[in-house]
N, C-alpha and C positions, 0 to 999 in steps of 0.2 A: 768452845769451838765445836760447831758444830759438823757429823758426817758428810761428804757430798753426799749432794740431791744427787738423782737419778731421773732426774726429767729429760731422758733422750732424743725426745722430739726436738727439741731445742736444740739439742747438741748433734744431732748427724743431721739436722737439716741445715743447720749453721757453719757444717763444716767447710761447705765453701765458700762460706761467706771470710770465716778465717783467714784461707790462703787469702783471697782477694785483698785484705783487709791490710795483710801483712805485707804482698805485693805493693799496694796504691801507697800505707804505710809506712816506709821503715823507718824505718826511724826517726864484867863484872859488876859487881852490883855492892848496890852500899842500903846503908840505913837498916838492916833488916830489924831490928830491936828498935826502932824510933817510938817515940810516945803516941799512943794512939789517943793524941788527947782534945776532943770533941769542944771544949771550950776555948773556940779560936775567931778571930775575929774575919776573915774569910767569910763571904756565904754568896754565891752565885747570882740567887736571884734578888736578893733584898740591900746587896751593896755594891757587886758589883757593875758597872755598865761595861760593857766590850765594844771595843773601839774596831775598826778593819783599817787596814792599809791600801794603798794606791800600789798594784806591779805596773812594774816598766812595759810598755806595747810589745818592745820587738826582743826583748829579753830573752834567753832560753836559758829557764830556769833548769835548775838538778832536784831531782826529786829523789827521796828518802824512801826505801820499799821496806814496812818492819813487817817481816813474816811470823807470826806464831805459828810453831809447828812441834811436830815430835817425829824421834828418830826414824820410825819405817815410813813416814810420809817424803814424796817425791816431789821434789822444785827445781829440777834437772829444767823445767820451763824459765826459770830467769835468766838463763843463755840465751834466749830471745830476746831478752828488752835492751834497747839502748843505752850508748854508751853515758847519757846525762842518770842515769836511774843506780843509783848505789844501794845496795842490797845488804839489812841487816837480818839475817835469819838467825831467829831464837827457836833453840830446839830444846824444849823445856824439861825433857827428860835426861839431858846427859849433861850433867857436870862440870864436864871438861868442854864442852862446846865454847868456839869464839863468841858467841850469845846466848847464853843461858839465863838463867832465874833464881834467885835464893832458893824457893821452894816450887816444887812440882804442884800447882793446884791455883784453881781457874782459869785455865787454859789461856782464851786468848787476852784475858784481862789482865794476867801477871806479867806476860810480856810486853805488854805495851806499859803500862805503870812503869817498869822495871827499864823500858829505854827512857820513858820521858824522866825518870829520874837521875839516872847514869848519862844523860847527853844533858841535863838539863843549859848549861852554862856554853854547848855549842850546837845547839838546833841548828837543821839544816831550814832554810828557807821553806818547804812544801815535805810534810812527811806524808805517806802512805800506810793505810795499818792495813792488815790483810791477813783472812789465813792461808793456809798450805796451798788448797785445792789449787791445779787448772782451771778446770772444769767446776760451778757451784753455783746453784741457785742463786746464792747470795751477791751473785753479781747481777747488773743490768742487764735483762733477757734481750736489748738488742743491739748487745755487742756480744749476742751468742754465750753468756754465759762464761766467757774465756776470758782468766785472769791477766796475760800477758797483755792482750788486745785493752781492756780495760785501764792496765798504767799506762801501755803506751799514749794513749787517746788521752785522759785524762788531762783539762786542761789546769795548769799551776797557775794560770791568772786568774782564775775563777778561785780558787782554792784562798790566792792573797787575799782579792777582792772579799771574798764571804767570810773567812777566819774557819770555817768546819765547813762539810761537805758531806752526808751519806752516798757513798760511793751508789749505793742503789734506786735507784731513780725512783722506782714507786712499783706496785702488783700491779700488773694487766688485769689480774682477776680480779682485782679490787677495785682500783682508780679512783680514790679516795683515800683521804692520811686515816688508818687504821687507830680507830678509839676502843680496841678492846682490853686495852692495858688499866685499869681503876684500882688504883690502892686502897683508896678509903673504901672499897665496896668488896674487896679481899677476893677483886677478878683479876685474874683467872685462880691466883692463887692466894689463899689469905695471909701468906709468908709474907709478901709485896708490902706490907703497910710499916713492919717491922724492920724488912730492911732497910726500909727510908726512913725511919727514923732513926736508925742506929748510920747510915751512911751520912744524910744531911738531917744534923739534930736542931739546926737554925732554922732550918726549912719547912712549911707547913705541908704536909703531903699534899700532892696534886689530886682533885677528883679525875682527874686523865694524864696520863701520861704515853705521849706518842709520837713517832716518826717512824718512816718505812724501818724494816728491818734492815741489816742484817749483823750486825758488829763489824765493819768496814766502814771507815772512814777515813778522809783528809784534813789534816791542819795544817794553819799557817803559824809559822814561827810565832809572829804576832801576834796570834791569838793565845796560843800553845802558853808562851811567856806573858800571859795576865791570868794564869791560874799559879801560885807562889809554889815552887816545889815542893814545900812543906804538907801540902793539899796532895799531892802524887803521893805523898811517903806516907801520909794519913791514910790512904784510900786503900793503897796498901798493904797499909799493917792491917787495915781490916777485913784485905782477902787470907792475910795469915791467920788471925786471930779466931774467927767466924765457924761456928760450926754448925752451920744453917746448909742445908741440902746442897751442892754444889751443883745441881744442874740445875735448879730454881736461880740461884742468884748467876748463873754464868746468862739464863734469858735476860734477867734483868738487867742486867748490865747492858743490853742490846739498846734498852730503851733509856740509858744513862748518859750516854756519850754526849748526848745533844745537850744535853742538863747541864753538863758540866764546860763545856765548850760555848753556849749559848745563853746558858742562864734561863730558859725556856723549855718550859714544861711540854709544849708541841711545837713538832718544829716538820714541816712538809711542805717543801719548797713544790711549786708546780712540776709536775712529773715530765713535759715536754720543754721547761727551760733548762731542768738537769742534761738533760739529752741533749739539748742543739749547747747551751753553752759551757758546759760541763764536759761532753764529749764531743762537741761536734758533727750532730747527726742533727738535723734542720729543718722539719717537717714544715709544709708550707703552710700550715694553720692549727687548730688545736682538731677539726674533721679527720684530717689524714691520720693526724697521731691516734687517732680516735677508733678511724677504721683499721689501722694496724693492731692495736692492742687487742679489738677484737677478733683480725683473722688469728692472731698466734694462739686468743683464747681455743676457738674453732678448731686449729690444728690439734692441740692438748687434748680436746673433750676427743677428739676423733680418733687419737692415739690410742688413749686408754679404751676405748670400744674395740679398736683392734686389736691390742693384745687382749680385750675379755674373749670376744670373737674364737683366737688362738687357743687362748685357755679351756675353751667349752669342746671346742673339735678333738683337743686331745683326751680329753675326758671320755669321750664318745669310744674310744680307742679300746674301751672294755665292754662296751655295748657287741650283744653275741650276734643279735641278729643284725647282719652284713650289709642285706640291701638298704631296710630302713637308715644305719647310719651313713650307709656312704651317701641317698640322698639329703641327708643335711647337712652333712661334710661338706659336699660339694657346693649348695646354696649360701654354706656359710663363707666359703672360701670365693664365692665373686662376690658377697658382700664386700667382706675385706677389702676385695682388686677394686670396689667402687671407692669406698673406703679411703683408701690409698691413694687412688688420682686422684680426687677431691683435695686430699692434703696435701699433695705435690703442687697442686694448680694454686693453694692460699700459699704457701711458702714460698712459689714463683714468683708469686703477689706482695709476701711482704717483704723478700731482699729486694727484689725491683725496687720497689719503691723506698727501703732504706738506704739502698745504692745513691739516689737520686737525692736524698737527707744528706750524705755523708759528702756529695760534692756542693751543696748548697753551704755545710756548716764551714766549710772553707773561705768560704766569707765571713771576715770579722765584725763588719757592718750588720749584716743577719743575725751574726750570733749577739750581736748588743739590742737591734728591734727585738728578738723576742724575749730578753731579758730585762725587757724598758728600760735598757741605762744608755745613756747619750755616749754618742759615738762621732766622731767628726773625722773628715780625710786624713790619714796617714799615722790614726791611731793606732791602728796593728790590732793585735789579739790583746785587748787591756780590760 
């Protein structure tokens, strides 16, 4: 589990997009000693196929929020989500918590393992995995980064339809399914090849292993139940077992979820079909999404120039002689003020126009055109 980001740009320029959002909007553990035993007939890619289900159009479904968290961490934010969103928060450090963990270690891997084994026999329909944060990069940057806004939206027919879902739609600064993950070539980390064989020993290591980040996902009951429980309690006994760097394998596991859920080595679903039918925000072609990801890059790059800007002026603050700094002081400080309007006018630019996505995606029709799945009168949101 990783720290919140700290990408503030996103986050106070978003902030009124929140309200707005929220206005238009409203709404014990078992097995710990099992056998860790590697010759099982089980194997993802090589046996099994995964089937999806058909949800009902006008259904409103409940969705499942499982929090990995730890005690000084704040989720005082799930008194916002609606009344359909049932909330299991694992606090992995304390014991006595209504959800806890056998053991304290791999953060957000052991509590997820740890529900889908302890719920195995009453899954809810649509579960949610998430950590703590509000506020975290590791959310989709155009639902501002905010985890409530994020379940709310989140559509549970796309969740049935697909069987898994990276909650994170794709990098702006990328726009491309990132292949920097390669086991066999012991990138980034030469640890990577070893953990794959000791996780899946059927399995032939991938020369790539990829989908967007972040360890946030959704599944569906259906999906969830064609992986045998026995495979959860396998997996692990071998975050118990494991005495391999824990913050190497807590990334890896970022790029596992889909593996194990998909049976697919890369899995990057188009970054503006996640967005219109995943959250319903609507872009009227793949240009606009296009031109958006690049003003918020734009914003980003102009941010950090301004707080360098900030940082050089105060610096100057030991500089003796007066007049020289104060005229740079000064030339730096209407930089910035150009600086500033510049990034106010793309931010004005790209909630406008996500505004105008977000009443488009309210169309169930739209959100099925950009999905290319057939949709017909009075199918509803299916």
């Amino acid at each position: 589990m990783q720290s919140p980001n700290t990408r503030w740009p996103i986050f106070l320029l978003g902030a009124t997009l929140i309200s707005l959002i929220i206005i238009l909007f409203p709404h014990s553990t078992t097995d710990r000693g099992a056998s860790n035993n590697v010759e099982r007939a089980w194997n993802p890619s090589a046996r099994r196929t995964y089937t999806t289900s058909i949800p009902e159009p006008h259904r409103v479904y409940r969705k499942a929020l499982i929090i990995a968290s730890v005690q000084k961490e704040d989720t005082n934010w799930t008194s916002t989500l609606p009344d359909n969103v049932d909330v299991h928060r694992y606090i992995n450090d304390n014991p006595q918590a209504e959800f806890t963990v056998p053991m304290n270690k791999g953060n957000e891997v052991m509590a997820y393992l740890t529900y889908l084994i302890d719920h195995y026999d009453r899954l809810p329909e649509v579960m949610v995995f998430v950590h703590a944060h509000e506020f975290t990069h590791h959310n989709p940057w155009l639902l501002a980064e905010h985890t409530p806004t994020m379940v709310r939206r989140l559509s549970p027919h796309r969740v049935i339809r697909e069987g898994y879902m990276n909650l994170h739609c794709g990098s702006w600064d990328e726009g491309t399914c990132p292949a920097t993950i390669r086991p066999t070539e012991g990138r980034p980390w030469r640890e990577f090849q070893d953990i794959w064989e000791s996780l899946f020993p059927n399995d032939p290591v991938p020369e790539v292993l990829a989908q967007h980040c972040c360890g946030q996902f959704a599944i569906s009951r259906h999906r969830a139940l064609q992986v045998p429980r026995e495979e959860f309690i396998r997996l692990r006994q071998w975050m118990f077992d494991t005495k391999m760097n824990l913050g190497i394998t807590g990334q890896f596991w970022e790029y596992l979820w889909h593996f194990i859920f998909t049976g697919k080595n890369i899995y990057c679903p188009d970054q503006h079909v996640c967005y219109c039918d995943g959250f319903g925000i609507c872009f009227e072609d793949d240009a606009e999404f296009n031109r958006v990801n690049n003003l918020l890059l734009g914003v980003d790059k102009l941010y950090a120039e301004v707080k360098l800007s900030r940082e050089q002026v105060r610096a100057m603050e030991d500089i003796e002689d007066t007049e020289p700094r104060e005229q740079v002081a000064d030339s730096a400080l209407a930089r910035q003020d150009r600086m500033t309007a510049v990034m106010q006018d793309m931010s004005a630019d790209v909630w406008s126009t996500v505004a105008k996505a977000r009443s488009r995606g309210r169309d169930p029709r739209i959100r099925a055109e950009r999905s290319k799945r057939r949709w017909e009168e009075g199918d509803g949101f299916n």
